[in-house]
PyMOL commands that place a pseudoatom at each C-alpha (Angstrom):
pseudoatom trace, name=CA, resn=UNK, resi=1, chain=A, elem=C, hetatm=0, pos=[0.000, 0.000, 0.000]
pseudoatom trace, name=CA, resn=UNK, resi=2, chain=A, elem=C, hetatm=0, pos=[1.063, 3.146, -1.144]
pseudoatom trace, name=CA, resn=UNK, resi=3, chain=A, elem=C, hetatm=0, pos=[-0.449, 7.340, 0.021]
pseudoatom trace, name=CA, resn=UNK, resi=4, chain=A, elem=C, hetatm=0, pos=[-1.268, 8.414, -2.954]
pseudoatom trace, name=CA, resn=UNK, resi=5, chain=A, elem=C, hetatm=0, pos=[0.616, 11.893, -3.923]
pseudoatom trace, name=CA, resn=UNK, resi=6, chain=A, elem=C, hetatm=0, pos=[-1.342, 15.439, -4.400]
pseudoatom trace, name=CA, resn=UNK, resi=7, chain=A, elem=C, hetatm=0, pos=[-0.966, 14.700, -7.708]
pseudoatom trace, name=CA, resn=UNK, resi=8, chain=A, elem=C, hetatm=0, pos=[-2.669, 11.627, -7.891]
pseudoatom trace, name=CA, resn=UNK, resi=9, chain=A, elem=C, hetatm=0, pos=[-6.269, 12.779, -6.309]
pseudoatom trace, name=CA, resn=UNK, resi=10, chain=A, elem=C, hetatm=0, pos=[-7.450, 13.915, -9.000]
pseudoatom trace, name=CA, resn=UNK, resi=11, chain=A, elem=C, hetatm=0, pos=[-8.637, 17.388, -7.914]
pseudoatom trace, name=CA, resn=UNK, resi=12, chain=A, elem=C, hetatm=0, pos=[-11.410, 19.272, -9.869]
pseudoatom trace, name=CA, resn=UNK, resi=13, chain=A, elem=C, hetatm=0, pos=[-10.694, 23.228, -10.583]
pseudoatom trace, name=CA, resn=UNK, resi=14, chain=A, elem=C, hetatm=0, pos=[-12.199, 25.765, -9.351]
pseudoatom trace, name=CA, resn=UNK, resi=15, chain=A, elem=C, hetatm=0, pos=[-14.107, 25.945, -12.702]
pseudoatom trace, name=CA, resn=UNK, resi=16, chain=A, elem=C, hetatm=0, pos=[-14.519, 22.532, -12.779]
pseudoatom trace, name=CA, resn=UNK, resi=17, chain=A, elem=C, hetatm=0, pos=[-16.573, 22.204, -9.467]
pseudoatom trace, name=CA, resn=UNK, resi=18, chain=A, elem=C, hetatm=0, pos=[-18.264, 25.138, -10.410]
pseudoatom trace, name=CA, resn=UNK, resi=19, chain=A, elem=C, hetatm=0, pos=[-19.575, 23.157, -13.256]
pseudoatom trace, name=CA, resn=UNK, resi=20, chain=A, elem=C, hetatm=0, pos=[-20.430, 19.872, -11.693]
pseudoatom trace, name=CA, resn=UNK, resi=21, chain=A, elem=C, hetatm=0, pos=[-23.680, 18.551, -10.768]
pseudoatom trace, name=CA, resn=UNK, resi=22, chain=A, elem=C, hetatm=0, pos=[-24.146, 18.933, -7.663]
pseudoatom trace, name=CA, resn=UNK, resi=23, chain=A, elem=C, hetatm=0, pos=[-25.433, 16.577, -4.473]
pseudoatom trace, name=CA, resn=UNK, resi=24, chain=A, elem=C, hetatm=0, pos=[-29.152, 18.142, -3.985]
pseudoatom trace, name=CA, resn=UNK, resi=25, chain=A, elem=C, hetatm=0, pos=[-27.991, 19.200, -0.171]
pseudoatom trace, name=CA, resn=UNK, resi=26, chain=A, elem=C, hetatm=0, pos=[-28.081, 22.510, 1.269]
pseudoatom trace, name=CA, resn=UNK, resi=27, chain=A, elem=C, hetatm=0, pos=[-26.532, 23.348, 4.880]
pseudoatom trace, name=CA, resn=UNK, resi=28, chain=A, elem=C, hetatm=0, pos=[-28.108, 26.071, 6.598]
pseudoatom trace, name=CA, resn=UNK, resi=29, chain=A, elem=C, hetatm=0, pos=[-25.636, 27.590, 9.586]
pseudoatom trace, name=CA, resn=UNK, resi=30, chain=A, elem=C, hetatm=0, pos=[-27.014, 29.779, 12.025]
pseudoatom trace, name=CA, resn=UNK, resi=31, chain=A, elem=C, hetatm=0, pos=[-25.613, 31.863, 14.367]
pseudoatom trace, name=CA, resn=UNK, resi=32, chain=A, elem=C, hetatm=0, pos=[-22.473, 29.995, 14.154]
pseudoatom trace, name=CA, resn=UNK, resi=33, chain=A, elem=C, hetatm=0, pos=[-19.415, 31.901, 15.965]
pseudoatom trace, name=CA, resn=UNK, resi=34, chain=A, elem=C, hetatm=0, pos=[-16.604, 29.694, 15.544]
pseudoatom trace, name=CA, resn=UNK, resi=35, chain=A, elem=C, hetatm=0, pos=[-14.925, 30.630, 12.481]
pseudoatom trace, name=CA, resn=UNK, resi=36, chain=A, elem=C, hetatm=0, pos=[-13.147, 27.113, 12.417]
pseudoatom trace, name=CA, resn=UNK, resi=37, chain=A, elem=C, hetatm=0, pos=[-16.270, 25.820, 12.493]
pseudoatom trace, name=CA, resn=UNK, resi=38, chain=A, elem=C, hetatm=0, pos=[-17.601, 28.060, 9.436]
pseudoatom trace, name=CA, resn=UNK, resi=39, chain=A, elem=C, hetatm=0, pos=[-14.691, 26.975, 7.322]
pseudoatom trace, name=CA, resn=UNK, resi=40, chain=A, elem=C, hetatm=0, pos=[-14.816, 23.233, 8.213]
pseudoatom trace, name=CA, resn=UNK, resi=41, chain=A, elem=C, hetatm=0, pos=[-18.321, 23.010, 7.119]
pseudoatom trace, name=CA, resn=UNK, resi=42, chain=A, elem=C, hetatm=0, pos=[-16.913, 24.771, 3.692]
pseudoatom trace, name=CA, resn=UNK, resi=43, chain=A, elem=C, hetatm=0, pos=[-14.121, 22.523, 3.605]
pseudoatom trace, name=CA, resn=UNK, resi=44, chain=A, elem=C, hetatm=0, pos=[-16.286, 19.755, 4.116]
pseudoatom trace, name=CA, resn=UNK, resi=45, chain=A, elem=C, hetatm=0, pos=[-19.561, 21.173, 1.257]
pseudoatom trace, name=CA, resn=UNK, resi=46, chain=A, elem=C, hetatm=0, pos=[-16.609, 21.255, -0.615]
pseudoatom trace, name=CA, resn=UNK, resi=47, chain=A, elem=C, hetatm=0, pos=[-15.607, 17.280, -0.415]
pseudoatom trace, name=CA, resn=UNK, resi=48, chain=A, elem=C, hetatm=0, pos=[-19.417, 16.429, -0.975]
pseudoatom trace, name=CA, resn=UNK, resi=49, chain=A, elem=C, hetatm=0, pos=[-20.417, 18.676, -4.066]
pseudoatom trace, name=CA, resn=UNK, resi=50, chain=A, elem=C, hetatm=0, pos=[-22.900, 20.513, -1.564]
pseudoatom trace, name=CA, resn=UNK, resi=51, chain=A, elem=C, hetatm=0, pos=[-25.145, 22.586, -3.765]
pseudoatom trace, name=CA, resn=UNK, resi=52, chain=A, elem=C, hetatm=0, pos=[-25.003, 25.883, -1.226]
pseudoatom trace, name=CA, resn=UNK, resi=53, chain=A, elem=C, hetatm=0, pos=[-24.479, 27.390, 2.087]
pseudoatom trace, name=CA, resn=UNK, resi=54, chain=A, elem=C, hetatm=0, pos=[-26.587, 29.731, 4.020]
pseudoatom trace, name=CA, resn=UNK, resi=55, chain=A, elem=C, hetatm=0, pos=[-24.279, 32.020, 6.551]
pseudoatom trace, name=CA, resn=UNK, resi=56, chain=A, elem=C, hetatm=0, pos=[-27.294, 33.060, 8.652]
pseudoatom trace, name=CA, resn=UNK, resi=57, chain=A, elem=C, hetatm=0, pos=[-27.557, 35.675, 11.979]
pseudoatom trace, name=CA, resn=UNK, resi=58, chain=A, elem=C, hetatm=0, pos=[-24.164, 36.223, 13.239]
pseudoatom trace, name=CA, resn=UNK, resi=59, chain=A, elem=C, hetatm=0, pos=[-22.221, 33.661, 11.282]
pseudoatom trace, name=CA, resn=UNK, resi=60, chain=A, elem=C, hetatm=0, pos=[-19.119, 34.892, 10.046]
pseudoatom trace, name=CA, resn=UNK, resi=61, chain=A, elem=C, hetatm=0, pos=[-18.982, 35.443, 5.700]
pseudoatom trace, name=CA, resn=UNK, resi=62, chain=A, elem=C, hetatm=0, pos=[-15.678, 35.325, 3.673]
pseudoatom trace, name=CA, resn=UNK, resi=63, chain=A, elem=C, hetatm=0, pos=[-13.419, 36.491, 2.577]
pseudoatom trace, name=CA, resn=UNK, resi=64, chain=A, elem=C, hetatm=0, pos=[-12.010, 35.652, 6.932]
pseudoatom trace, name=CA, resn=UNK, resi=65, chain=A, elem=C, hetatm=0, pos=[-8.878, 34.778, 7.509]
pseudoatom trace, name=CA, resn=UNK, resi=66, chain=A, elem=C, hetatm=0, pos=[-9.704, 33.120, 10.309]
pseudoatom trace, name=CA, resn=UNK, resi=67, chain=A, elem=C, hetatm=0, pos=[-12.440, 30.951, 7.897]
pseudoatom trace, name=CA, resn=UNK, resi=68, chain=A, elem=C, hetatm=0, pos=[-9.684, 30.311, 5.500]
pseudoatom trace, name=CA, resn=UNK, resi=69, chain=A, elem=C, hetatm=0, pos=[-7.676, 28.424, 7.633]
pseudoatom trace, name=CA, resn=UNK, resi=70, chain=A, elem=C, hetatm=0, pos=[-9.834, 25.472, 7.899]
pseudoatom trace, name=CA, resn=UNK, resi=71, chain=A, elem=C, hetatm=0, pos=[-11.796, 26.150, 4.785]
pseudoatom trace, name=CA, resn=UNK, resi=72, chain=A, elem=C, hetatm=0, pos=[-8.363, 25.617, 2.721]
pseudoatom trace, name=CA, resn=UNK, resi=73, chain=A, elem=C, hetatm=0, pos=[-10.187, 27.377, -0.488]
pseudoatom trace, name=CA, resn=UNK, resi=74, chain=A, elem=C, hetatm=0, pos=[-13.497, 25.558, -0.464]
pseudoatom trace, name=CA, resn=UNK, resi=75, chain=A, elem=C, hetatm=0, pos=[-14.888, 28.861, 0.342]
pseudoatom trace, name=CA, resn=UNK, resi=76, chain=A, elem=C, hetatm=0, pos=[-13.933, 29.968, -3.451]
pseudoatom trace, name=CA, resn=UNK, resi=77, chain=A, elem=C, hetatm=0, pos=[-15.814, 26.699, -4.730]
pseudoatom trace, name=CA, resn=UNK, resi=78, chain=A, elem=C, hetatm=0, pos=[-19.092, 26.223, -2.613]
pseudoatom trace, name=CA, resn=UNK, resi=79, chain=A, elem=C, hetatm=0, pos=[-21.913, 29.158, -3.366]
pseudoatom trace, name=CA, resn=UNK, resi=80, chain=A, elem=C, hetatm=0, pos=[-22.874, 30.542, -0.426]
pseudoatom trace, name=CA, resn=UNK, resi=81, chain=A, elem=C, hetatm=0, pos=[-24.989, 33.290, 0.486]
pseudoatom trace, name=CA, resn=UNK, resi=82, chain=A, elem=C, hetatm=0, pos=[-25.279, 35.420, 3.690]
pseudoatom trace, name=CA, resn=UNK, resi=83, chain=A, elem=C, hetatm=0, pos=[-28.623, 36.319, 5.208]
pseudoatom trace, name=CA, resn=UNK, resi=84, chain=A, elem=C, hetatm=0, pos=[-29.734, 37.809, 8.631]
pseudoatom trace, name=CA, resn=UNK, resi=85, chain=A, elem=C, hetatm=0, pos=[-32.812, 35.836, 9.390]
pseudoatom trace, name=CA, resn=UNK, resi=86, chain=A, elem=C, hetatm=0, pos=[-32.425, 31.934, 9.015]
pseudoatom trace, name=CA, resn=UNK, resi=87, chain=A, elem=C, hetatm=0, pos=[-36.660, 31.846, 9.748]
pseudoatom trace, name=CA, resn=UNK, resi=88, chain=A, elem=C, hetatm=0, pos=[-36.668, 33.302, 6.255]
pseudoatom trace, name=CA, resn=UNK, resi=89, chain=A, elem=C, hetatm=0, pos=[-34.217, 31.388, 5.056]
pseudoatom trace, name=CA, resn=UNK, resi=90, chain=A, elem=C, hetatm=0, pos=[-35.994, 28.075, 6.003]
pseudoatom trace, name=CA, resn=UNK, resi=91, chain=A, elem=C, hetatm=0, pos=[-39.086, 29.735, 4.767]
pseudoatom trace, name=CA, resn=UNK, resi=92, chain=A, elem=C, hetatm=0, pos=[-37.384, 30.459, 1.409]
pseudoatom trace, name=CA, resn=UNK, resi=93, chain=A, elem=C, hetatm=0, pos=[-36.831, 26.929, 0.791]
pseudoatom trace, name=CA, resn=UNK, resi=94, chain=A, elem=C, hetatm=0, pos=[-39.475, 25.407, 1.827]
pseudoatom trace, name=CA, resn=UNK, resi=95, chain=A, elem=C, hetatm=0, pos=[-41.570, 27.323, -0.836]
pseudoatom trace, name=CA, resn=UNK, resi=96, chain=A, elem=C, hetatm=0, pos=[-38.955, 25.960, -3.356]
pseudoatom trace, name=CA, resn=UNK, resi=97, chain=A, elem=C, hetatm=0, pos=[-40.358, 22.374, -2.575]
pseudoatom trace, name=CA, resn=UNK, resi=98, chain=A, elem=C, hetatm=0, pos=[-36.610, 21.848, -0.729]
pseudoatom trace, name=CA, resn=UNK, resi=99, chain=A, elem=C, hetatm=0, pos=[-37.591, 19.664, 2.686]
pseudoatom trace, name=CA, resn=UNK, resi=100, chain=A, elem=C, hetatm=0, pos=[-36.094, 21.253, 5.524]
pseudoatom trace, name=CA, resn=UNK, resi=101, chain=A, elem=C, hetatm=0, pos=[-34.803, 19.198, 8.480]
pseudoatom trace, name=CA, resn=UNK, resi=102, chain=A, elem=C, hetatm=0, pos=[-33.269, 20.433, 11.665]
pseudoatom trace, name=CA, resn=UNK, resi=103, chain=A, elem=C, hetatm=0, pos=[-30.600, 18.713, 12.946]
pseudoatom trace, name=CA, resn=UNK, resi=104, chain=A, elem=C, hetatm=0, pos=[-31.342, 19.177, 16.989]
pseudoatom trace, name=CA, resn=UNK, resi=105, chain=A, elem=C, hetatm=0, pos=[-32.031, 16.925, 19.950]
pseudoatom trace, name=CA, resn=UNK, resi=106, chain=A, elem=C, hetatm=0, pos=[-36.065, 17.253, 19.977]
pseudoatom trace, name=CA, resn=UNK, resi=107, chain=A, elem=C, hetatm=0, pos=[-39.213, 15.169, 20.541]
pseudoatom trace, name=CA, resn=UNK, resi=108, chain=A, elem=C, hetatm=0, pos=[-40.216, 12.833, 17.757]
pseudoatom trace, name=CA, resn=UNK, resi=109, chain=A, elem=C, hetatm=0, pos=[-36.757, 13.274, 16.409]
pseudoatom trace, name=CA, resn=UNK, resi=110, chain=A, elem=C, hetatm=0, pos=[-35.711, 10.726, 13.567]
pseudoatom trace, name=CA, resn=UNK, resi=111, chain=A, elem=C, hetatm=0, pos=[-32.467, 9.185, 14.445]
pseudoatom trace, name=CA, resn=UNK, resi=112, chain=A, elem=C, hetatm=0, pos=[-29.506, 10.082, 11.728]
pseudoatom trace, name=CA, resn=UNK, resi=113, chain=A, elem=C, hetatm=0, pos=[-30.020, 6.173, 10.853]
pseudoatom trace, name=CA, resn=UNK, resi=114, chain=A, elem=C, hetatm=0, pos=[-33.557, 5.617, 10.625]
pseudoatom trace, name=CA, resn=UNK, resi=115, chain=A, elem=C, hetatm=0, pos=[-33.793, 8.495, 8.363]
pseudoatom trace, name=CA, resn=UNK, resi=116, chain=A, elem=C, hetatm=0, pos=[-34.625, 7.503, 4.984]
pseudoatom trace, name=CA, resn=UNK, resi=117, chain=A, elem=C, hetatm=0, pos=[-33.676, 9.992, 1.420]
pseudoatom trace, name=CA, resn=UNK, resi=118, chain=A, elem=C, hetatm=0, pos=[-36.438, 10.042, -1.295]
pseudoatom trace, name=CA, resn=UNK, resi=119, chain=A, elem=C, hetatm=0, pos=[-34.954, 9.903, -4.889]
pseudoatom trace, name=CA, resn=UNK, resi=120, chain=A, elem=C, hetatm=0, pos=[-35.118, 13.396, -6.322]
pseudoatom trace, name=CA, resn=UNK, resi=121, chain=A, elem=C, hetatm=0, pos=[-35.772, 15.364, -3.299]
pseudoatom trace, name=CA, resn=UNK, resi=122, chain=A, elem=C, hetatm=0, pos=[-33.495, 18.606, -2.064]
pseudoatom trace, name=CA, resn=UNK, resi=123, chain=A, elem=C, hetatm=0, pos=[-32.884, 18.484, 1.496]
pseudoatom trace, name=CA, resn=UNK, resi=124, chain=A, elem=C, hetatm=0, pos=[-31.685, 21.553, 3.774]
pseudoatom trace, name=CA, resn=UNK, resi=125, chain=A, elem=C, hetatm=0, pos=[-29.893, 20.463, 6.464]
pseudoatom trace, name=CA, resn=UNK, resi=126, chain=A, elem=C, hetatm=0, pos=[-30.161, 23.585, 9.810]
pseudoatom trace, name=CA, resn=UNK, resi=127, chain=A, elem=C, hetatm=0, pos=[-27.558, 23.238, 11.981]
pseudoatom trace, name=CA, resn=UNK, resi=128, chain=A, elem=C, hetatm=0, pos=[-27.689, 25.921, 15.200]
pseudoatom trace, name=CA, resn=UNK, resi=129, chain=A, elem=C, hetatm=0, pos=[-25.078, 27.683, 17.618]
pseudoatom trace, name=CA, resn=UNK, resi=130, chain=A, elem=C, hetatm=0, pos=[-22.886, 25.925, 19.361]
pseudoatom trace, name=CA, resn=UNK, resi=131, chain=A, elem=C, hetatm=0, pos=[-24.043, 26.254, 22.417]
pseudoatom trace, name=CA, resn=UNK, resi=132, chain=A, elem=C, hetatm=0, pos=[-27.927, 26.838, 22.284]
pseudoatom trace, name=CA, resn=UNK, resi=133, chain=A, elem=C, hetatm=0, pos=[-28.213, 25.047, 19.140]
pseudoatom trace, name=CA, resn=UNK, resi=134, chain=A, elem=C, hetatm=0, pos=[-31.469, 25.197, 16.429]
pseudoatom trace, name=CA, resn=UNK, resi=135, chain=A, elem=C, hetatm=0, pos=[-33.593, 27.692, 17.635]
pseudoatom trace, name=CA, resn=UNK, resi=136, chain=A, elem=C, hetatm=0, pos=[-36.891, 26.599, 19.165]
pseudoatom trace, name=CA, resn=UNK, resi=137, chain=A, elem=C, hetatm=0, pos=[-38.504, 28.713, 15.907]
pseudoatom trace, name=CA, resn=UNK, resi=138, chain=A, elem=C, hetatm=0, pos=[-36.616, 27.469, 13.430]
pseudoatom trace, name=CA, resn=UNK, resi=139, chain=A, elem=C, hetatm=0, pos=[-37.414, 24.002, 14.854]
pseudoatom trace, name=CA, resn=UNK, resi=140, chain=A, elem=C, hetatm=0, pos=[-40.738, 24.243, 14.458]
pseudoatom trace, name=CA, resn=UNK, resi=141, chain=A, elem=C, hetatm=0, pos=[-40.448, 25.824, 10.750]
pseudoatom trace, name=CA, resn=UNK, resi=142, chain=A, elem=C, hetatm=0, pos=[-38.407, 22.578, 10.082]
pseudoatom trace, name=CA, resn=UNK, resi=143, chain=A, elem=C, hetatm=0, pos=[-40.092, 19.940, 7.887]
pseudoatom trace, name=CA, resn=UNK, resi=144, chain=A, elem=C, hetatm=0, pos=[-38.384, 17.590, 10.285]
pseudoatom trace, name=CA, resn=UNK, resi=145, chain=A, elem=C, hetatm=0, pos=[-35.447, 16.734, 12.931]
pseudoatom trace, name=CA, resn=UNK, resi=146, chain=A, elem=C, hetatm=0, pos=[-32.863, 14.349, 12.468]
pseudoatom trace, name=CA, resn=UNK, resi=147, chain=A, elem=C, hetatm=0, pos=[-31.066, 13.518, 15.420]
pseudoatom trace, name=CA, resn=UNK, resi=148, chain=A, elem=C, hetatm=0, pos=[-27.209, 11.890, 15.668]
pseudoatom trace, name=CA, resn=UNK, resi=149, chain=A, elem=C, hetatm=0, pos=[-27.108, 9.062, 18.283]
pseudoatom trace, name=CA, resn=UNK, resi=150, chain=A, elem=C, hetatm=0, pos=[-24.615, 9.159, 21.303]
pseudoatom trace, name=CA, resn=UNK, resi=151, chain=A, elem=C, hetatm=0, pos=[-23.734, 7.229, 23.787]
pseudoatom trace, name=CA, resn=UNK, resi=152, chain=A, elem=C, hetatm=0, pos=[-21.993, 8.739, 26.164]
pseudoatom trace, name=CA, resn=UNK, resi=153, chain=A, elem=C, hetatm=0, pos=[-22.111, 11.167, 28.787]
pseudoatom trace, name=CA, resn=UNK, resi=154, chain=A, elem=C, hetatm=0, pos=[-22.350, 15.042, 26.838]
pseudoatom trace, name=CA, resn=UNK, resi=155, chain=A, elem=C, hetatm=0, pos=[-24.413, 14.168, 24.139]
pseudoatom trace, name=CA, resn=UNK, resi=156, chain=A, elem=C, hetatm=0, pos=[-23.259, 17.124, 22.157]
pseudoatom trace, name=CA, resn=UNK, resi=157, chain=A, elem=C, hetatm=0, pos=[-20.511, 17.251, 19.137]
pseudoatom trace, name=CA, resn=UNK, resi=158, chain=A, elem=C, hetatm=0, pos=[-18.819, 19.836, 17.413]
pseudoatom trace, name=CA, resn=UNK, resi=159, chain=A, elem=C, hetatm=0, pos=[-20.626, 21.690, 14.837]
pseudoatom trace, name=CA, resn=UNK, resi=160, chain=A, elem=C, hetatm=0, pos=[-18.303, 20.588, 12.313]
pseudoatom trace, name=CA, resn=UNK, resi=161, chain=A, elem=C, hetatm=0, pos=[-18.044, 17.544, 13.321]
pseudoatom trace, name=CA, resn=UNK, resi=162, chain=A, elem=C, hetatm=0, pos=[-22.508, 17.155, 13.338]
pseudoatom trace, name=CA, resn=UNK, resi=163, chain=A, elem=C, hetatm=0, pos=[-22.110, 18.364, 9.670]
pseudoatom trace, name=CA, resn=UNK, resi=164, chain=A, elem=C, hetatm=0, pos=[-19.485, 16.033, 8.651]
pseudoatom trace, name=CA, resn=UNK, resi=165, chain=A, elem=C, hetatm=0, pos=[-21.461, 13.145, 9.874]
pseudoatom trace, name=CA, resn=UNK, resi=166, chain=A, elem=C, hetatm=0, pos=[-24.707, 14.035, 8.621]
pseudoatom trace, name=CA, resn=UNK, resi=167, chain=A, elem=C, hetatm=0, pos=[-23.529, 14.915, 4.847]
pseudoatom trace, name=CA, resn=UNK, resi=168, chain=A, elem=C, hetatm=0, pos=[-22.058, 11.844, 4.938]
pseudoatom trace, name=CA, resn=UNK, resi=169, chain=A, elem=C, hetatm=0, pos=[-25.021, 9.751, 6.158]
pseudoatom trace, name=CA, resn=UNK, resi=170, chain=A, elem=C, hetatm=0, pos=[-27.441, 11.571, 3.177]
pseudoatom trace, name=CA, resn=UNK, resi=171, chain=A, elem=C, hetatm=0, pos=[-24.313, 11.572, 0.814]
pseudoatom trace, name=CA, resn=UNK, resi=172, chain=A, elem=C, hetatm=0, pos=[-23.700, 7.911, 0.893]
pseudoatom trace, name=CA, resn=UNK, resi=173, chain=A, elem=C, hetatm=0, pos=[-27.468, 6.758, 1.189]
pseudoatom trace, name=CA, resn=UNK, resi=174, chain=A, elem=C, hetatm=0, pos=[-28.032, 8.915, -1.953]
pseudoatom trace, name=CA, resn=UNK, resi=175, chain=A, elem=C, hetatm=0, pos=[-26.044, 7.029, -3.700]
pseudoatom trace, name=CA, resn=UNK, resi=176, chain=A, elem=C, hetatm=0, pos=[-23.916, 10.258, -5.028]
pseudoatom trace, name=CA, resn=UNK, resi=177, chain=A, elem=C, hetatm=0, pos=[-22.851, 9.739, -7.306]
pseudoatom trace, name=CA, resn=UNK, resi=178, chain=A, elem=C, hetatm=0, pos=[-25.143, 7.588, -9.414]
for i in range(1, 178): cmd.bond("trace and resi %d" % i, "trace and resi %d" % (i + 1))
show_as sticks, trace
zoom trace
């Protein structure tokens, strides 16, 4: 077995990415004040093909120095938009036919497992402040929560982290790509 050199990965351009079809998942961050935490969730849109980012409330926007370090670029590749209210946001997409889920510890939850992708379908994926998490309104504008199982005594992950997990999840059970 051999690591495979820079070279050999087969990177797209910037153009190139630009021009791909992308997976048919949106990330929605709100109020999110890490910045590492902003450019990790680029970094990692960036490794899926995510369609688009919404920067909502107080997150952070590039061009951040602070964003670039984790975001490593992605932040030229995956469109993203800035917007102040992420209720209008959610309510945006919902009228484009794009189901909205919340990804947040609530009643009726569906665990990140048990949650099952319908061929053709856009999904929005809200993920909330690091410490108070999805807002109680934007919860309830949600189509739906999806909830990450753990085990052990915090029950709470990184925001980057929670995205990385969940992309993957809808990524791989989308079959992406086809």
């Amino acid at each position: 077995m051999r690591k495979l050199e820079n070279s050999e990965l087969e990177r797209k351009s910037i153009e190139d990415f630009k021009n791909s079809q992308k997976t048919p998942i949106i990330i929605v961050l709100d109020d999110i004040r890490s910045l590492h935490n902003i450019g990790s969730v680029f970094r990692t849109a960036d490794a899926f093909l995510i369609e688009k980012i919404y920067l909502c409330g107080i997150t952070a926007t590039p061009p951040n120095k602070e964003i670039q370090k984790t975001a490593l670029g992605a932040t030229e590749t995956v469109t993203w938009e800035h917007h102040t209210s992420v209720l209008e946001v959610i309510e945006k997409l919902k009228k484009e036919n794009i189901t909205t889920l919340a990804i947040e510890q609530v009643e009726s939850a569906i665990f990140l497992q048990d949650f099952e992708v319908e061929d053709n379908k856009k999904y929005a994926l809200v993920f909330g402040n690091e410490v108070h998490g999805v807002s109680q309104e934007a919860v309830a504008l949600c189509n739906g929560c999806i909830e990450i199982p753990q085990l052990g005594t915090k029950h709470s992950l990184n925001i980057s982290v929670s995205a990385g997990i969940v992309v993957w999840d809808l990524f791989q059970k989308m079959k992406w790509p086809k």
